[in-house]
N, C-alpha and C positions, 0 to 999 in steps of 0.2 A: 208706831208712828213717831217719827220724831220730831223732836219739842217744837222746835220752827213751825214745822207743818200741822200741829195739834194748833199752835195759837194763830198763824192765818187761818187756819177753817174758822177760829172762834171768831176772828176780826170777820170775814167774808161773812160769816150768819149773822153777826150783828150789824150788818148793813150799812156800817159807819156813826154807829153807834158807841158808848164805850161799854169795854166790859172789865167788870171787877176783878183787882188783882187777888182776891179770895178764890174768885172762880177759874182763873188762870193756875192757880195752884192746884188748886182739884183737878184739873184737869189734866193736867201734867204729872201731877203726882208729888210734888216736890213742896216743900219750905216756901211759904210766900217769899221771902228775901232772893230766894233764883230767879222766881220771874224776871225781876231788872235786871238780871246777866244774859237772860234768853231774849228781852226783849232788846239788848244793847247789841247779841250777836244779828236780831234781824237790821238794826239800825247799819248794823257794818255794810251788810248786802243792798245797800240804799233804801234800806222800808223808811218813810216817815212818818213816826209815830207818836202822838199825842200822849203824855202824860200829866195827870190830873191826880190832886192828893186823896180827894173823896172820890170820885169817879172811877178809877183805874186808866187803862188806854184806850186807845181808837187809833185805827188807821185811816191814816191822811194819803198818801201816795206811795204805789210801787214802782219799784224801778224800770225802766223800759227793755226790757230781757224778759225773753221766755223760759219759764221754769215749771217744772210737772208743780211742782209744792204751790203754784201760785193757780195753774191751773183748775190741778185735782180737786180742791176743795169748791169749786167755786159747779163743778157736775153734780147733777143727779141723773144720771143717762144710764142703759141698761145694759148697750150693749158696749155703744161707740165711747172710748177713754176707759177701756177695762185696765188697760198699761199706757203711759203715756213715756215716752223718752224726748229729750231736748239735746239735741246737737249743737257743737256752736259753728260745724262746716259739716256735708257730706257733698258728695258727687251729685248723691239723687237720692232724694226720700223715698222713691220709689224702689232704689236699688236696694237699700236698707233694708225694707220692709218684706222683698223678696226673699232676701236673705235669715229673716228672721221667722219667716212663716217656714221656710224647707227645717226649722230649727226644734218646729212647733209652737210657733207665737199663738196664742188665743186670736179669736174675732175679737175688732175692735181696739186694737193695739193700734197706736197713732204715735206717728215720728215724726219731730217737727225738726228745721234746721236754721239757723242765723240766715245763713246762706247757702246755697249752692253752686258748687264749681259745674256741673253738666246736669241742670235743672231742664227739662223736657215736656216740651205739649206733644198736640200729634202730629203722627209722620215724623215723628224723631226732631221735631222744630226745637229750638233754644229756646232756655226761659229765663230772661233776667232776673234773679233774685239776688239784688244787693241787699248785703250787711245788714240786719236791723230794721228794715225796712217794711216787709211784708211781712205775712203767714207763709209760709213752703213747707205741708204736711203731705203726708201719706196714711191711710186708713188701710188696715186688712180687714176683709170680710171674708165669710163664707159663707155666700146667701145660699137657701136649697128653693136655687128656679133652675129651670134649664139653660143653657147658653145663650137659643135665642130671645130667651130675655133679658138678658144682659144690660141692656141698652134703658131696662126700668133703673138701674143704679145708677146712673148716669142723670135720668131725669130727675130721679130723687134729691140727688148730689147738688145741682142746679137752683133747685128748690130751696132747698137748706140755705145754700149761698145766700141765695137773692133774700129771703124771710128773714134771714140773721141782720143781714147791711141795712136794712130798711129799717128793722127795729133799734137796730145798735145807734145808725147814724142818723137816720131821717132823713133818708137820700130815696130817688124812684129809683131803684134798681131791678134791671129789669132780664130778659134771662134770652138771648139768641142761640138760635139752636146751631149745632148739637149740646155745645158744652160749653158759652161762655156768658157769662155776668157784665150787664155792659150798665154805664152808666153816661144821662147824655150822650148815646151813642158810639163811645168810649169803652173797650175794652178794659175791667178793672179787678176780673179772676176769672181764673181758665182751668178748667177742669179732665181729668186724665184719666181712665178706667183702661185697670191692663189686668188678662186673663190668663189664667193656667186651667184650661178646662181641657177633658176628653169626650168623645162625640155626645153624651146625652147627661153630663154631669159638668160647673163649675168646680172645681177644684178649689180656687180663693179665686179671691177680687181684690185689685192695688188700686186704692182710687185715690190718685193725685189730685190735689189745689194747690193754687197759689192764687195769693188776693193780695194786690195794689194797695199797704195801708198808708204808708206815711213815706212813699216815693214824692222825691218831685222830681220837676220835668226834667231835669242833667239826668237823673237817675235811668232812664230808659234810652237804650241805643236808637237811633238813628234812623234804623228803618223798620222800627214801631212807633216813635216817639208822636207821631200822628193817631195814630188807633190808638192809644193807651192812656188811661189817665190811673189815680187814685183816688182812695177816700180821704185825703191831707188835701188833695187840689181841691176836689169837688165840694168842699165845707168849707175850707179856708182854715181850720185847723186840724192839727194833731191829735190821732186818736189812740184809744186804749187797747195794744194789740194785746195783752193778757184777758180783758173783758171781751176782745171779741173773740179771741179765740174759743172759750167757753163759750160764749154763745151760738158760734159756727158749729161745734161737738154738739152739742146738747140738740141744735135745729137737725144736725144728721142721723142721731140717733133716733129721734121720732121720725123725722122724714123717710128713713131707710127700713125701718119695722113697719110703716106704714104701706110701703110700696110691696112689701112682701107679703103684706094682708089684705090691699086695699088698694092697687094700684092705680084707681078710677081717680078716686080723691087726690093723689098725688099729680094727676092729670090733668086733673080740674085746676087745683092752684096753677103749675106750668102752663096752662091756656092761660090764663089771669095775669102771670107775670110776663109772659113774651111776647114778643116784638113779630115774629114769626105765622104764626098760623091767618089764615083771612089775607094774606098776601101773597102778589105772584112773584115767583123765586126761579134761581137757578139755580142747580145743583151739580158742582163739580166733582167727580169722583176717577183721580187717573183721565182716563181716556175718554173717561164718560162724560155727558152733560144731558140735565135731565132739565126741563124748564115745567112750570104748571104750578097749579095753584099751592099753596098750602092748607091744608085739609081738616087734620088734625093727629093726634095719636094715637097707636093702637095699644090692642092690651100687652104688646112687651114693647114699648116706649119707641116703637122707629114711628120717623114720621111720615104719615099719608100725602103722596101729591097726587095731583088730580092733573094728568097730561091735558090739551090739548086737542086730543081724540078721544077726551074724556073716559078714558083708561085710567085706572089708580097704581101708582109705585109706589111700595113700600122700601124707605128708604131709611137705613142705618146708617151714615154716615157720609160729610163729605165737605167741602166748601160752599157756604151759603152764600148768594146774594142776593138783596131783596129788590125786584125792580121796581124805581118809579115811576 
């Protein structure tokens, strides 16, 4: 481990606390008198650090960049952040992670980017992801369900979202189906699951986020800029995209083992946070439109509608609308 990343995990466990420059030594391994050269190189990367002559340090502020070393220590997760990588551009976190799973990536390898030049929801739609602004990760998995339940990771994924923003910010974040995080009604993270599976086995799972942190309104094009808000709009200030990202990880990594153990319970929270179910909806898919109630979910996460002739469809995916 290197020395940077040994003394933020020690600042991240001491909770902002200080901790002594005796035990930053031991730790590190080194001559008390290094500490202050190791702690002078985090100050270069913008750490703001507290230095006390009887106390030793504390961390006051990190800099607003995404970094594994600020991340990593801040996990205790099992599966999700076993690798974590930080981009400062890709095309698509998703293509990345592609790329890296046909390489051999473990489960749980997550790739995050400043930004993305060809960032994607579904049906190939664009996804703004300026500069600095949000979360735009990718997760590999390799769950062992079958294809058609696919659609559990997704729910789970949703899950996570919403439990993480509510904790993180103290916002109602609430969860529209199939796969978006809306706040106020306001689209504020959209969720992506892409498969390489063959007839009775997944292969891996790519499951994309992006989350709205600290956008404002210029920041979103023109024909979203109506559906879309942030967590920076909807608080009125700026948030901690390194603490939420650790808190996003750590909510997926129990929400995603849970759904592979427990899928009910995962079900249960998802009835609780969305906007969805006990309403009459339509559902656009291509050609199709399917109208009826919303029902609830089954044991591989599509959702149940109740037609009109009082026929049930199980339904995996498509364009929501809820009628009033």
């Amino acid at each position: 481990m290197k020395a940077g990343t040994a003394i933020l995990e020690a600042f991240y466990q001491a909770a902002g606390q200080f901790v002594q420059n005796d035990e930053l030594a031991r730790l590190l391994k080194v001559p008390p008198t290094r500490v202050n050269a190791e702690i002078a190189d985090l100050e270069k990367l913008g750490y703001t650090i507290e230095s006390h002559p009887h106390f030793g340090y504390r961390l006051l502020d990190t800099p607003d960049r995404l970094t594994a070393d600020d991340i990593k220590p801040q996990l205790k997760t099992r599966i999700i952040g076993s690798e974590i990588l930080v981009f400062d551009e890709t095309a698509s976190t998703n293509d990345v992670v592609e790329h890296l799973a046909k390489s051999g990536a473990r489960e749980g390898l997550v790739v995050f980017a400043e930004s993305q030049t060809k960032g994607r929801g579904r049906h190939g739609r664009a996804w703004a992801s300026p500069r600095g602004k949000g979360l735009w990760f990718s997760v590999l998995l390799r769950p062992a369900v079958p294809p058609a339940a696919a659609s559990r990771i997704t729910v789970a994924a949703s899950v996570a979202v919403a439990r993480a923003i509510r904790q993180a910010c103290r916002v109602d974040a609430r969860i529209k189906w199939p796969n978006d995080v809306v706040l106020n009604g306001r689209k504020v993270a959209g969720i992506l699951t892409e498969l390489r599976a063959e007839a009775d086995e997944i292969l891996l799972a790519i499951l994309g986020i992006g989350i709205d942190v600290n956008c404002a309104r210029e920041d979103f094009p023109p024909e979203i800029a109506k559906m879309a808000t942030s967590l920076q709009i909807e608080t009125g200030h700026e948030q901690d995209r390194v603490a939420l990202a650790a808190r996003v990880l750590a909510a997926l990594d129990d929400c995603y083992r849970a759904a592979l153990a427990d899928f009910e319970a995962i079900a249960d929270e998802w009835a609780e946070l969305g906007t969805t179910l006990g309403r009459q909806i339509v559902v656009t898919m291509a050609r199709r439109r399917i109208e009826g109630f919303a029902h609830a979910l089954d044991g591989d996460g599509a959702l149940l509608v109740r037609k009109d002739d009082g026929q049930i469809e199980r339904v995996l995916g498509g364009d929501l609308v809820v009628e009033r």
